[in-house]
PyMOL Python script that loads the backbone (N, CA, C, O; Angstrom):
from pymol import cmd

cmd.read_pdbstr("""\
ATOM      1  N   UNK A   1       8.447  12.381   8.356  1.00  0.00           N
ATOM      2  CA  UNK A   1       7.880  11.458   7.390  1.00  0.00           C
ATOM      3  C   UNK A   1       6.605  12.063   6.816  1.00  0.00           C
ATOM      4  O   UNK A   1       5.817  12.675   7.537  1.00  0.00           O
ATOM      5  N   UNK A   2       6.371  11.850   5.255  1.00  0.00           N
ATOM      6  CA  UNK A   2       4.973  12.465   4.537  1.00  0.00           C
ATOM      7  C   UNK A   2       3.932  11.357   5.618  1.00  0.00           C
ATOM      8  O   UNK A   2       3.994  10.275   6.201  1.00  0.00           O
ATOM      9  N   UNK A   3       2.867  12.667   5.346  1.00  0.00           N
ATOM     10  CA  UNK A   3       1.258  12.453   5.468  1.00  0.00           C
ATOM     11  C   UNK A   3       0.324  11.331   4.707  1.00  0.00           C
ATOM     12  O   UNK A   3      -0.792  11.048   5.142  1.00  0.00           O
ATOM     13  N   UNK A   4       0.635  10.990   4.051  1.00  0.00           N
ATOM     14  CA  UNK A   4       0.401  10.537   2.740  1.00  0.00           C
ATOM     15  C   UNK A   4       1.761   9.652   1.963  1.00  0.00           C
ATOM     16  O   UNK A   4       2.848  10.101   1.598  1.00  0.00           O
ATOM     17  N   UNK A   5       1.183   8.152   1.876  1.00  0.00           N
ATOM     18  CA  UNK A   5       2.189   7.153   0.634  1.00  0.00           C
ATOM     19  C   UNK A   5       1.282   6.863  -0.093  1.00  0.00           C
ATOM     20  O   UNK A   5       0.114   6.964   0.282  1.00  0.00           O
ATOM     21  N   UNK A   6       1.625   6.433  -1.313  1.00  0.00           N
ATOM     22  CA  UNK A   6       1.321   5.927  -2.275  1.00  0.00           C
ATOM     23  C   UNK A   6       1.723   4.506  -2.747  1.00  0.00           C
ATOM     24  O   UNK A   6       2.908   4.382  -3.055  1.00  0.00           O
ATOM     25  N   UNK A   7       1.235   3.835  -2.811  1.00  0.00           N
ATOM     26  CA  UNK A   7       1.710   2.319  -3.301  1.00  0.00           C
ATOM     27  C   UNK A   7       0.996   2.654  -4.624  1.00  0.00           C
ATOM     28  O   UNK A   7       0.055   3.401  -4.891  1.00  0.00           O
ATOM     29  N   UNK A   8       1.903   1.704  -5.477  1.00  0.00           N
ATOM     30  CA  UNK A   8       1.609   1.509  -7.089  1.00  0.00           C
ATOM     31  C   UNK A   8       1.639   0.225  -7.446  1.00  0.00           C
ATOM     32  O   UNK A   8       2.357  -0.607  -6.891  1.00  0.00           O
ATOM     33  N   UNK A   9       0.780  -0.042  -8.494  1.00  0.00           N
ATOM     34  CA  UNK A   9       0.981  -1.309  -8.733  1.00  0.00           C
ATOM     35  C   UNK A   9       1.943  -1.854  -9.946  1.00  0.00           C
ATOM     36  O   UNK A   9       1.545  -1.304 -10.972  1.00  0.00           O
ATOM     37  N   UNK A  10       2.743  -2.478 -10.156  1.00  0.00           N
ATOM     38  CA  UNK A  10       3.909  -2.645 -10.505  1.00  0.00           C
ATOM     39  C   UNK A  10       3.596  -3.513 -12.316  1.00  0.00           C
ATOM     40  O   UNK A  10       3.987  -3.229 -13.448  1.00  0.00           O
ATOM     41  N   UNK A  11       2.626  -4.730 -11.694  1.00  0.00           N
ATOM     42  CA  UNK A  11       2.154  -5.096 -13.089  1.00  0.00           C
ATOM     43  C   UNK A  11       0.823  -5.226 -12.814  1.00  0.00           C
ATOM     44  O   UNK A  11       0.561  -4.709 -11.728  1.00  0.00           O
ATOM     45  N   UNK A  12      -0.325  -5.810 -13.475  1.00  0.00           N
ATOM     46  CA  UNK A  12      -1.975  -5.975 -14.232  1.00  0.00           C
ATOM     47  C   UNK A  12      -2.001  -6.957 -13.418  1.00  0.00           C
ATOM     48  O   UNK A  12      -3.144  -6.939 -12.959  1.00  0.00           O
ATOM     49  N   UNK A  13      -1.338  -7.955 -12.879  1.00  0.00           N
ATOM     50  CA  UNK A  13      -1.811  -9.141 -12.163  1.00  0.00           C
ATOM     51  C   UNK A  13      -2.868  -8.703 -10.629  1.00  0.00           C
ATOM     52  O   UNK A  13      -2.894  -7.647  -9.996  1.00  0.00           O
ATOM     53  N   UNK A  14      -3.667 -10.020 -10.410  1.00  0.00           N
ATOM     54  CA  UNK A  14      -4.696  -9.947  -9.231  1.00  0.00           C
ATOM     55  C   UNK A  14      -4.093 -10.155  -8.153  1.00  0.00           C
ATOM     56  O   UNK A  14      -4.837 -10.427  -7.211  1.00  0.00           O
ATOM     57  N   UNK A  15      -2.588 -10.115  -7.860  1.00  0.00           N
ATOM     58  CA  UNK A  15      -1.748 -10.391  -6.935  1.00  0.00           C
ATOM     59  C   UNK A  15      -1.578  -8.986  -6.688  1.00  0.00           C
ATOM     60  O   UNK A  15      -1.632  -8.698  -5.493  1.00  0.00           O
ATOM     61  N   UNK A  16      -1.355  -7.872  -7.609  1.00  0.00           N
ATOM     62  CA  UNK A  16      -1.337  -6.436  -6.303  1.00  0.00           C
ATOM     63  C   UNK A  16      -2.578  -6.240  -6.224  1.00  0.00           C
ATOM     64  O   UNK A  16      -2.763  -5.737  -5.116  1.00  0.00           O
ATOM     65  N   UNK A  17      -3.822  -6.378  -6.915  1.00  0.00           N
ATOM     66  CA  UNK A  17      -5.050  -6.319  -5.954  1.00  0.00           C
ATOM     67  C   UNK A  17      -5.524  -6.343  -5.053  1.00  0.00           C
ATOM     68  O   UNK A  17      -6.126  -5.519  -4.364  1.00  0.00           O
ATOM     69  N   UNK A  18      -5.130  -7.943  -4.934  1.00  0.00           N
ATOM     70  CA  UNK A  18      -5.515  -8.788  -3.940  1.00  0.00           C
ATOM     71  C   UNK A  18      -4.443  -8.208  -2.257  1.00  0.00           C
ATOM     72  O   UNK A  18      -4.886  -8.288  -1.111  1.00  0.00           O
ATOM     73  N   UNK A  19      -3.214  -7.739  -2.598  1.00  0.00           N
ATOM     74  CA  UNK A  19      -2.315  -7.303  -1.687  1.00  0.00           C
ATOM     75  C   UNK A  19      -2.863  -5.735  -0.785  1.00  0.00           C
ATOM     76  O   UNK A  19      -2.887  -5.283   0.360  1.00  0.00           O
ATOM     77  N   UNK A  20      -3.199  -5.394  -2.022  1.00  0.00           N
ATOM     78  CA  UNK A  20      -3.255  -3.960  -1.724  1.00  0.00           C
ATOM     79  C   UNK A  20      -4.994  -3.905  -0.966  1.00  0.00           C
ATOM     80  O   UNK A  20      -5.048  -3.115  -0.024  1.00  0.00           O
ATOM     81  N   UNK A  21      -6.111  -4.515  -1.230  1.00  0.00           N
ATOM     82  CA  UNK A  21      -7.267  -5.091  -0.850  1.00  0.00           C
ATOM     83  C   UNK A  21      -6.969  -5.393   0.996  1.00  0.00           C
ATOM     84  O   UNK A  21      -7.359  -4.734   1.960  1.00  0.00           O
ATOM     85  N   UNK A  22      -6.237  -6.492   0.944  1.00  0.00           N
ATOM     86  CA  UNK A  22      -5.623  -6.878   2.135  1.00  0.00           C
ATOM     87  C   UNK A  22      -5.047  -6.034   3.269  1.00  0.00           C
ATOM     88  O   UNK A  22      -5.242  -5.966   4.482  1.00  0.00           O
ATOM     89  N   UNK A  23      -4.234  -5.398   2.358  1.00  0.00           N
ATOM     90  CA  UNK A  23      -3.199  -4.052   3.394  1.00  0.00           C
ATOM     91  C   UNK A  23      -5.011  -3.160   4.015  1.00  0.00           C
ATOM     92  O   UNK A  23      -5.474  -2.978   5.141  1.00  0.00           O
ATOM     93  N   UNK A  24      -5.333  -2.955   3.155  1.00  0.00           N
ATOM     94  CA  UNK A  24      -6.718  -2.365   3.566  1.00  0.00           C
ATOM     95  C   UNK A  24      -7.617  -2.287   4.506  1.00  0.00           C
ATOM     96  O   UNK A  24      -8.155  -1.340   5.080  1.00  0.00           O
ATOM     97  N   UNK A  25      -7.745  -4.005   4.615  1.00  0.00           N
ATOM     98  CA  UNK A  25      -8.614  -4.686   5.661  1.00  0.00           C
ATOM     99  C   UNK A  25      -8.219  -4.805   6.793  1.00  0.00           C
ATOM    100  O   UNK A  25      -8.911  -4.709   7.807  1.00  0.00           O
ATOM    101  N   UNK A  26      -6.600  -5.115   6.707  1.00  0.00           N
ATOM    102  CA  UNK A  26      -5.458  -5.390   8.149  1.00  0.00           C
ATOM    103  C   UNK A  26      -5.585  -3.669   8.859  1.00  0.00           C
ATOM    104  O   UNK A  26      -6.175  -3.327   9.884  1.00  0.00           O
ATOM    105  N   UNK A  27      -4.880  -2.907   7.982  1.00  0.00           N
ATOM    106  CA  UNK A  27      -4.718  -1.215   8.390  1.00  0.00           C
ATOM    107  C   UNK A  27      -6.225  -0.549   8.475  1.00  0.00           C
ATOM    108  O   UNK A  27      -6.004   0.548   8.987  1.00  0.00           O
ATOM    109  N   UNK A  28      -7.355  -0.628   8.286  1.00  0.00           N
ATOM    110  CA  UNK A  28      -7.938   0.251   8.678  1.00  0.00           C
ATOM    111  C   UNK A  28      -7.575   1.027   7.581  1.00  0.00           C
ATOM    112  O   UNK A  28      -8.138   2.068   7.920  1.00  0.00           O
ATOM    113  N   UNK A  29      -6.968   1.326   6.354  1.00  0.00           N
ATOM    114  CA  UNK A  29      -6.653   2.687   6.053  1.00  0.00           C
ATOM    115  C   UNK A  29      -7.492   2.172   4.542  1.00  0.00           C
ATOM    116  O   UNK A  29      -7.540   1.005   4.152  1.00  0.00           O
ATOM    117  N   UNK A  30      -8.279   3.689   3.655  1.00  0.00           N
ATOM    118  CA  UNK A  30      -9.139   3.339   2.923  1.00  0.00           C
ATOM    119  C   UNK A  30      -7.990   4.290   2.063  1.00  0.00           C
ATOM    120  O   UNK A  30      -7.440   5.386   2.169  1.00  0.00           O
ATOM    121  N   UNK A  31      -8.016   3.019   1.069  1.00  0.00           N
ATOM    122  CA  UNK A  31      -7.246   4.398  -0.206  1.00  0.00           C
ATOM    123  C   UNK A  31      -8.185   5.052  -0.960  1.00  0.00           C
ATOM    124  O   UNK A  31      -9.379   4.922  -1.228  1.00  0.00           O
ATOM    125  N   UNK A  32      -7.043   5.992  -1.291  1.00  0.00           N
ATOM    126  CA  UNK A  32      -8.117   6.845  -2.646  1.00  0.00           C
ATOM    127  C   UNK A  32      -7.346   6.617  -3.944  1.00  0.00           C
ATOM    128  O   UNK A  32      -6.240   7.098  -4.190  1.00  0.00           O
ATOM    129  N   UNK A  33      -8.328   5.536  -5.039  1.00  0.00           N
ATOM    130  CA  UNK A  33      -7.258   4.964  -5.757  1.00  0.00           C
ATOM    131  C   UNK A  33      -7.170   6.127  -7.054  1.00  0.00           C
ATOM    132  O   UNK A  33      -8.071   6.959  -7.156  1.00  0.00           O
ATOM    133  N   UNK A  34      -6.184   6.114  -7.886  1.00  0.00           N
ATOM    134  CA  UNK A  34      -5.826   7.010  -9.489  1.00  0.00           C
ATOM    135  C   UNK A  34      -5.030   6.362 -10.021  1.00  0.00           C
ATOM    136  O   UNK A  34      -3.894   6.056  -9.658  1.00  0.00           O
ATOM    137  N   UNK A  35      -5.732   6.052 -11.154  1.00  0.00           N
ATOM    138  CA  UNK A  35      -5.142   4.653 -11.810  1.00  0.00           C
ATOM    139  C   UNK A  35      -4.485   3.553 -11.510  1.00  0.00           C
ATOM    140  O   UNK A  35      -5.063   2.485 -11.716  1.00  0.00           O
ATOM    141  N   UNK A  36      -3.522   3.548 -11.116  1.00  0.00           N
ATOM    142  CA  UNK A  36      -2.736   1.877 -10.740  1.00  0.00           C
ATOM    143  C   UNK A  36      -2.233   2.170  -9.270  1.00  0.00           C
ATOM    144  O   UNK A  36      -1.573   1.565  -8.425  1.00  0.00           O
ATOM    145  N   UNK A  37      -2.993   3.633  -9.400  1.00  0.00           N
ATOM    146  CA  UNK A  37      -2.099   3.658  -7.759  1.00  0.00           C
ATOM    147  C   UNK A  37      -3.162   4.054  -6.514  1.00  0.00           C
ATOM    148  O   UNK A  37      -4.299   4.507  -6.648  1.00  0.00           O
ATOM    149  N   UNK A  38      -2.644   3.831  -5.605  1.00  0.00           N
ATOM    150  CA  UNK A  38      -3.826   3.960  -4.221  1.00  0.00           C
ATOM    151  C   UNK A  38      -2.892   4.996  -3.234  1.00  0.00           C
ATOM    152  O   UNK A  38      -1.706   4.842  -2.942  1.00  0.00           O
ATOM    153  N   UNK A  39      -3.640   5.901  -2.890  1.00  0.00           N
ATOM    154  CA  UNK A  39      -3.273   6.810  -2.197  1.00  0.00           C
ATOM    155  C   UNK A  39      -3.796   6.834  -0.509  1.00  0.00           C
ATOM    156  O   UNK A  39      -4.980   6.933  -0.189  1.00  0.00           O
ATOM    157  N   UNK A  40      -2.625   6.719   0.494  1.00  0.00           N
ATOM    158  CA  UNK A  40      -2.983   6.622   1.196  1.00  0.00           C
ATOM    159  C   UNK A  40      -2.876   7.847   2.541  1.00  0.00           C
ATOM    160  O   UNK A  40      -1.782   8.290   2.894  1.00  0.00           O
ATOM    161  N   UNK A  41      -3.897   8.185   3.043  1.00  0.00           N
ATOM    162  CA  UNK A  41      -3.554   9.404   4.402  1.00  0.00           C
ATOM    163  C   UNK A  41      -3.116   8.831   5.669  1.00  0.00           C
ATOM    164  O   UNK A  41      -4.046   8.583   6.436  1.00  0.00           O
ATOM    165  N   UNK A  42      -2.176   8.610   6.008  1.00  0.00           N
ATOM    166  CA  UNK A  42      -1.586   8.321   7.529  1.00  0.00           C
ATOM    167  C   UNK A  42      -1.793   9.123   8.796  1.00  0.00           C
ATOM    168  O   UNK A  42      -1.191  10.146   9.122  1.00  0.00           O
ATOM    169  N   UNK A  43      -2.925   8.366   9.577  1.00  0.00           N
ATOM    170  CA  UNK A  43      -3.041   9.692  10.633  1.00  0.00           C
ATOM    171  C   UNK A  43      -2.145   9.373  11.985  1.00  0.00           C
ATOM    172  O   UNK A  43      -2.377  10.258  12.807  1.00  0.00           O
ATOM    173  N   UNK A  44      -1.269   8.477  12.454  1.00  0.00           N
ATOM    174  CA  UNK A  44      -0.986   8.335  13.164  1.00  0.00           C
ATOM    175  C   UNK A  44       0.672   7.517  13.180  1.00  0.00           C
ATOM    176  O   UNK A  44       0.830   6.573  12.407  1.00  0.00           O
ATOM    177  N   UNK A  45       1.866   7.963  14.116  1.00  0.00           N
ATOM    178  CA  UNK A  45       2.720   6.760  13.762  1.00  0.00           C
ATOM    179  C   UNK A  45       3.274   5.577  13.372  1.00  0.00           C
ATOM    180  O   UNK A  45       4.200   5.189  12.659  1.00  0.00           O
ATOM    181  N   UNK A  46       1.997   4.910  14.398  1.00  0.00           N
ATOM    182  CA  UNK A  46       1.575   3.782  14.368  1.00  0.00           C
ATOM    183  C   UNK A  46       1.572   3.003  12.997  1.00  0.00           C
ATOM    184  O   UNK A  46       2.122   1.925  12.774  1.00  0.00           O
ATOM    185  N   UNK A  47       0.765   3.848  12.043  1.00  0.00           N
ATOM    186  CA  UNK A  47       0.026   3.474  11.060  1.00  0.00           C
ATOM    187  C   UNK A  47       1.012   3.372  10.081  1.00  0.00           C
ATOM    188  O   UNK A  47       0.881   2.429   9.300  1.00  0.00           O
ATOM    189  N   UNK A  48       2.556   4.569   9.839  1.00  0.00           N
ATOM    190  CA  UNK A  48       3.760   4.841   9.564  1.00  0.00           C
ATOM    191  C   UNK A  48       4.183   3.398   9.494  1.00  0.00           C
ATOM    192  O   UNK A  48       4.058   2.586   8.578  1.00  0.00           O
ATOM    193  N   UNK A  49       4.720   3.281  10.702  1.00  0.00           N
ATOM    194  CA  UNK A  49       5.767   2.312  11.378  1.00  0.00           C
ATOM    195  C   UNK A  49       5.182   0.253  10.736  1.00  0.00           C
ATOM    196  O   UNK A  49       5.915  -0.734  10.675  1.00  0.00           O
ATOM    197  N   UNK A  50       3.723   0.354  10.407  1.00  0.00           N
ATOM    198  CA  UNK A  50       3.107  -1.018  10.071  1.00  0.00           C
ATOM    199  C   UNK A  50       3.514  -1.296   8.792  1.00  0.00           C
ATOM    200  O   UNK A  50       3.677  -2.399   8.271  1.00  0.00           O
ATOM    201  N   UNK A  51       3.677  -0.094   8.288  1.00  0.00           N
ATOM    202  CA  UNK A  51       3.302  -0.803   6.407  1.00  0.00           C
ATOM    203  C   UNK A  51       4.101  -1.710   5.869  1.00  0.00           C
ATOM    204  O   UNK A  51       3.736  -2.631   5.139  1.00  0.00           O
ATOM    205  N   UNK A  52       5.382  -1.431   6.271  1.00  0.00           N
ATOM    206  CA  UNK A  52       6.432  -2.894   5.288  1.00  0.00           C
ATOM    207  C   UNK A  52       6.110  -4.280   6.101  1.00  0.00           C
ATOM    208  O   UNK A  52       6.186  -5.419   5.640  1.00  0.00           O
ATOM    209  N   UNK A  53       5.732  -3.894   7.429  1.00  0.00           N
ATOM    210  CA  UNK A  53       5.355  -5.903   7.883  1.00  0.00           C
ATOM    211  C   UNK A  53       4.453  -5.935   7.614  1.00  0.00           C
ATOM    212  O   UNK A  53       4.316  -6.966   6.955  1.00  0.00           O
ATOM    213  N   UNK A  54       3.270  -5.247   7.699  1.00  0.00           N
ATOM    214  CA  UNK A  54       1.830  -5.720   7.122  1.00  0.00           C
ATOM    215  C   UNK A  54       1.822  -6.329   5.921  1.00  0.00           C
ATOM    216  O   UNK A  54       1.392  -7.479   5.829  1.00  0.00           O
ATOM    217  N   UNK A  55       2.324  -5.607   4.773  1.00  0.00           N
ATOM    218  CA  UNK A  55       2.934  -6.103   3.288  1.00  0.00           C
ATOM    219  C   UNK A  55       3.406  -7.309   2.800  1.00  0.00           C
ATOM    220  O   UNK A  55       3.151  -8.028   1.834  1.00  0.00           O
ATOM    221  N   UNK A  56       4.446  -7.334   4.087  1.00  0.00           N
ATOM    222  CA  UNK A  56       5.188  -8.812   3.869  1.00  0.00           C
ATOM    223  C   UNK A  56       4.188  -9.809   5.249  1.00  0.00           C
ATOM    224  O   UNK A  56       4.764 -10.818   5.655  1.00  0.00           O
ATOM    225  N   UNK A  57       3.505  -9.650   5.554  1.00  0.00           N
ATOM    226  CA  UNK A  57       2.953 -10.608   6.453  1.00  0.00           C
ATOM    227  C   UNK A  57       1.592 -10.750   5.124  1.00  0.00           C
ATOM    228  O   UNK A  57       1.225 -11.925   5.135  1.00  0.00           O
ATOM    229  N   UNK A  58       0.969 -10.115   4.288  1.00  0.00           N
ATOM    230  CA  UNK A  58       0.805 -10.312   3.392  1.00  0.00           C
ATOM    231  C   UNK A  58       1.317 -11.380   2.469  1.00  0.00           C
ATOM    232  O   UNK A  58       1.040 -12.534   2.143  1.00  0.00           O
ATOM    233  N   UNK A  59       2.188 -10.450   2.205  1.00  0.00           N
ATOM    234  CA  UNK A  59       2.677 -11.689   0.651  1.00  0.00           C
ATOM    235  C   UNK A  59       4.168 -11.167   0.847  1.00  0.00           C
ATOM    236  O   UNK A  59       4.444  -9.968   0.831  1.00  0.00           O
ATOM    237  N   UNK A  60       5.060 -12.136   1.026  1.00  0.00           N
ATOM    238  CA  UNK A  60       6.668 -11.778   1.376  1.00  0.00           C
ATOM    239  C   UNK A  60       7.287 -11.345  -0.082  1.00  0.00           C
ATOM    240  O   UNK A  60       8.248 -10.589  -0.226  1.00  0.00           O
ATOM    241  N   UNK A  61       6.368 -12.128  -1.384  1.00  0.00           N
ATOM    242  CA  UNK A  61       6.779 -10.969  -2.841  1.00  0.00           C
ATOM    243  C   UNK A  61       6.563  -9.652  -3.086  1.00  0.00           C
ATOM    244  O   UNK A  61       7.090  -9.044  -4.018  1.00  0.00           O
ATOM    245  N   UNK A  62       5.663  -9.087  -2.139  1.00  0.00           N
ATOM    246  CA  UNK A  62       4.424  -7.488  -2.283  1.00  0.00           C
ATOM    247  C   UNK A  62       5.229  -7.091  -3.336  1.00  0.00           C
ATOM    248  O   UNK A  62       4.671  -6.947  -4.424  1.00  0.00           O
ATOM    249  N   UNK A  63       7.062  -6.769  -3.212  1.00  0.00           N
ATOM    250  CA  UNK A  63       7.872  -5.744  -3.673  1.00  0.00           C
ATOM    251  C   UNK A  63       7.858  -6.175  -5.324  1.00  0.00           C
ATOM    252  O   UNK A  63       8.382  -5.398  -6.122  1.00  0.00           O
ATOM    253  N   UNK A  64       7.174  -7.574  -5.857  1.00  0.00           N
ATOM    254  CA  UNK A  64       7.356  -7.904  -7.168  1.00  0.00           C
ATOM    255  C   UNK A  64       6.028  -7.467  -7.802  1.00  0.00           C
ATOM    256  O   UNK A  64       5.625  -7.604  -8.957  1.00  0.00           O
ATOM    257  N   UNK A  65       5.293  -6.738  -6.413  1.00  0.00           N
ATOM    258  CA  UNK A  65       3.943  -6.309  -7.722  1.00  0.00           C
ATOM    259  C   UNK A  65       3.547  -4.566  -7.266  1.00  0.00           C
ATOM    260  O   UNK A  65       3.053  -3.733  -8.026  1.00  0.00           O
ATOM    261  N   UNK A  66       3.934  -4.359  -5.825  1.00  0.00           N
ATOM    262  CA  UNK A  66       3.984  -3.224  -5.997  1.00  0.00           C
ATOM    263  C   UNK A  66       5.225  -2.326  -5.465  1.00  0.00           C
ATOM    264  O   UNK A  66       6.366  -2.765  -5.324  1.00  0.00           O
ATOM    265  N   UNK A  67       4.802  -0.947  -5.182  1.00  0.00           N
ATOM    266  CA  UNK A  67       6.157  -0.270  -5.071  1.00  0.00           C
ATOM    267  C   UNK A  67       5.841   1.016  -4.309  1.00  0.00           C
ATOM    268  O   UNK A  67       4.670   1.058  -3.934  1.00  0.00           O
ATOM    269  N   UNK A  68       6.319   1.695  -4.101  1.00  0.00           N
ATOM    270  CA  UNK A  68       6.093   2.810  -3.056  1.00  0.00           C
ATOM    271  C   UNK A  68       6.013   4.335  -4.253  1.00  0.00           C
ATOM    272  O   UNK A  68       6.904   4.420  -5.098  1.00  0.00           O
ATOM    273  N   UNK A  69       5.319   5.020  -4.219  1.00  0.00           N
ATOM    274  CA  UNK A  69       5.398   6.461  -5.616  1.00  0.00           C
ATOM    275  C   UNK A  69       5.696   7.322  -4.909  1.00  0.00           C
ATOM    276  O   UNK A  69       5.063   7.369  -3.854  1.00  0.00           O
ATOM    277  N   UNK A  70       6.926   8.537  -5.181  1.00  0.00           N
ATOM    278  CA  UNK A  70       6.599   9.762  -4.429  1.00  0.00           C
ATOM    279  C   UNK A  70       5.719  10.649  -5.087  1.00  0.00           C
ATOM    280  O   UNK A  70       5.588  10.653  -6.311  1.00  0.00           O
ATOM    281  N   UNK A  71       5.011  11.523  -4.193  1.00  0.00           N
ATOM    282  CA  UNK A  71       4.203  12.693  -4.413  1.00  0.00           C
ATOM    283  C   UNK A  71       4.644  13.251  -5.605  1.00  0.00           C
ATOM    284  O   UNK A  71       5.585  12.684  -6.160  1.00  0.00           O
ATOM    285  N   UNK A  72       4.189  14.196  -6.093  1.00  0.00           N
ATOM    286  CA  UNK A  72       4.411  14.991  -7.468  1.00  0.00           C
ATOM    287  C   UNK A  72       3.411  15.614  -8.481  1.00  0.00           C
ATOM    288  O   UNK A  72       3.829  16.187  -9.487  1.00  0.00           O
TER     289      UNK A  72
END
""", "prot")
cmd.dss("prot")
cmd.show_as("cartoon", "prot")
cmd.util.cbc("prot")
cmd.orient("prot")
């Protein structure tokens, strides 16, 4: 599995803000944002294995505002 995901934000609304803000505070993990998207470094399995329940223990829509980017 990459070192590094990317979540994007899908539309302008304060709902992936507010999601992606959240994922933040729960994970410990600080993005590094570029434009609509937040880049994130994964240092541990752990940290891997959290992201889709954290998301949906979040907001069970996450997938209607954001989305996962591959590298490139």
């Amino acid at each position: 599995m990459a070192d590094q995901i990317i979540l994007q934000k899908l539309d302008g609304s304060a709902d992936a803000e507010r999601i992606l803000d959240e994922f933040e505070r729960r994970t410990g993990l600080a993005g590094d944002v570029q434009d609509d998207d937040r880049y994130y470094e994964l240092h541990d399995e752990e940290h891997r294995t959290q992201i889709v329940q954290t998301l949906t223990e979040i907001d069970a829509r996450w997938t209607d505002h954001l989305g996962f980017k591959l590298p490139g």
